[in-house]
C-alpha positions in Angstrom: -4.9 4.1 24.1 -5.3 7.3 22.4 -8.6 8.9 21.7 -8.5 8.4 17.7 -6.7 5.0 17.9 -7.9 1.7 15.6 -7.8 -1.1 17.8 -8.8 -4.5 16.0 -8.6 -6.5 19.1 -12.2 -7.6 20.1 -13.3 -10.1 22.7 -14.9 -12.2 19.5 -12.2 -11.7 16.7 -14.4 -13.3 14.1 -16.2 -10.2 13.7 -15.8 -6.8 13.7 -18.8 -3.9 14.6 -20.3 -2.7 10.9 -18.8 0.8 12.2 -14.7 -0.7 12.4 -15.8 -3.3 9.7 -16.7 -0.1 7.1 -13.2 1.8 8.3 -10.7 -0.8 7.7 -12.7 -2.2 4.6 -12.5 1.9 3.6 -8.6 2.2 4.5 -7.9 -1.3 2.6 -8.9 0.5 -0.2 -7.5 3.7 0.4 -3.9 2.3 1.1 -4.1 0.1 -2.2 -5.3 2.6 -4.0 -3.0 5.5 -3.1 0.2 3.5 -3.4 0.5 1.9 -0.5 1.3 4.3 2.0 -0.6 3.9 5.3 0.1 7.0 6.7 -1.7 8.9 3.7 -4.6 6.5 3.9 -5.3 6.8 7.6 -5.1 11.0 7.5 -7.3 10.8 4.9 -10.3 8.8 6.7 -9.2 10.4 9.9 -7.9 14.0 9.5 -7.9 15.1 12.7 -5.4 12.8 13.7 -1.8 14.3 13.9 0.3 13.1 11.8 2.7 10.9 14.1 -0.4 9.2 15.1 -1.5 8.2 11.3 2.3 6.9 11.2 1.9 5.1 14.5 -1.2 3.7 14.0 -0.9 2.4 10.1 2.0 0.9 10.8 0.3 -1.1 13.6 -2.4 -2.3 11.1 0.2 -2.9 8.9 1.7 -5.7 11.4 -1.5 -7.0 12.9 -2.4 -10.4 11.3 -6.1 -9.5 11.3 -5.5 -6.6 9.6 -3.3 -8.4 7.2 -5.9 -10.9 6.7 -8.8 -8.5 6.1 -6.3 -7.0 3.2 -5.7 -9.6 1.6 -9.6 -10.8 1.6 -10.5 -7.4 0.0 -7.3 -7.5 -2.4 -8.9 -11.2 -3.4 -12.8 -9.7 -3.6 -11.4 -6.9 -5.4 -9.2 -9.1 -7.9 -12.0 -10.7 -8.7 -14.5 -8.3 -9.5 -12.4 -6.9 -12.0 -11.0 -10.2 -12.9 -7.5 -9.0 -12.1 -5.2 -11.5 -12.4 -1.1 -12.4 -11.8 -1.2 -13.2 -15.3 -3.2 -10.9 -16.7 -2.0 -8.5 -15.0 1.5 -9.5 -16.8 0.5 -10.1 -20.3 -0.8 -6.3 -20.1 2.8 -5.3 -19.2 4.4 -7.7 -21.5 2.2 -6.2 -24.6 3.2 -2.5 -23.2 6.3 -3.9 -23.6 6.3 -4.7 -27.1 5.2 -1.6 -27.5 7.7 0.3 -26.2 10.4 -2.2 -27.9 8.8 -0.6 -31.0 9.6 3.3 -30.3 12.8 2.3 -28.4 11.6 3.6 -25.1 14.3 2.1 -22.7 12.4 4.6 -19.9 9.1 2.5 -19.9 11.0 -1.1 -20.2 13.0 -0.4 -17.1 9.0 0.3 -15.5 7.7 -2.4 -17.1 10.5 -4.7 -15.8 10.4 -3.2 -12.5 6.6 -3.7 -12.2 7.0 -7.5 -13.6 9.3 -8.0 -10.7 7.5 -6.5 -8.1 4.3 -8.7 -9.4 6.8 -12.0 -8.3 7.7 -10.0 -5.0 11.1 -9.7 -6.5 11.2 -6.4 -6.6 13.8 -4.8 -3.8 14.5 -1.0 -3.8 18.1 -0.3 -5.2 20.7 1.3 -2.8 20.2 4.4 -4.8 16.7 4.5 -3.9 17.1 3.6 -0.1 20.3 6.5 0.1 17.4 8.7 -1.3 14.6 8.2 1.2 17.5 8.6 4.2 18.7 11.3 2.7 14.9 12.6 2.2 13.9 12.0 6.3 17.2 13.7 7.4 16.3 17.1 5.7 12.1 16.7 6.3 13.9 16.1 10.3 16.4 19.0 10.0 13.1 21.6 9.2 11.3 20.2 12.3 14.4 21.5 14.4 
């Protein structure tokens, strides 16, 4: 395992040293916060790391059900606290709506629509948008070359 590695495994999985227990809690909150990219999160609480590793290594937590767990658990704490809702979170976007439906803005309806969707999970990335990101890893892979 390499020297800068998370490893969640522990011989008692119910709890996790206050050390690992402050990183992931700090990188569940990171990745929500930065718009869900792992890679980002991780390089930013460990910058040392090369980037391949970040890559490698958040998209290990991203799959590991403890992981996965301990997201969700501070997505629920955090909901909470700011009383962050499906709903509410949803009337906000329908009353931004409105708004927009007022100065004709078909820009932010699209958003708002988009975000309503994703809220539901419905939300899947157009071709467009997928053709975009290949397109957008073949040139970043081309410069490595």
């Amino acid at each position: 395992m390499k020297k800068n590695a998370v490893k969640i495994e522990k011989k008692d999985s119910s709890k996790l040293s206050p050390k690992h227990d402050d990183f992931l809690q700090k990188l569940a909150q990171e990745y929500d916060s930065n718009g869900l990219n792992m890679k980002q999160a991780y390089k930013k609480l460990r910058p040392e790391v090369k980037d391949s590793t970040a890559e490698v290594e958040g998209s290990k937590l991203l799959v590991n059900p403890k992981f996965k767990a301990f997201l969700a658990e501070e997505r629920r704490i955090s909901s909470e606290k700011y009383d962050i809702t499906r709903e509410s979170v949803l009337q906000d976007l329908i009353q931004i709506d409105n708004q927009a439906k007022l100065t004709d803005n078909l820009k932010i309806r699209v958003q708002i629509a988009q975000e309503k969707l994703k809220i539901f999970g419905l939300y899947a990335p157009t071709k467009s948008e997928v053709d975009s990101k290949i397109t957008e890893y073949k040139i970043i892979s081309n410069i490595d070359d």
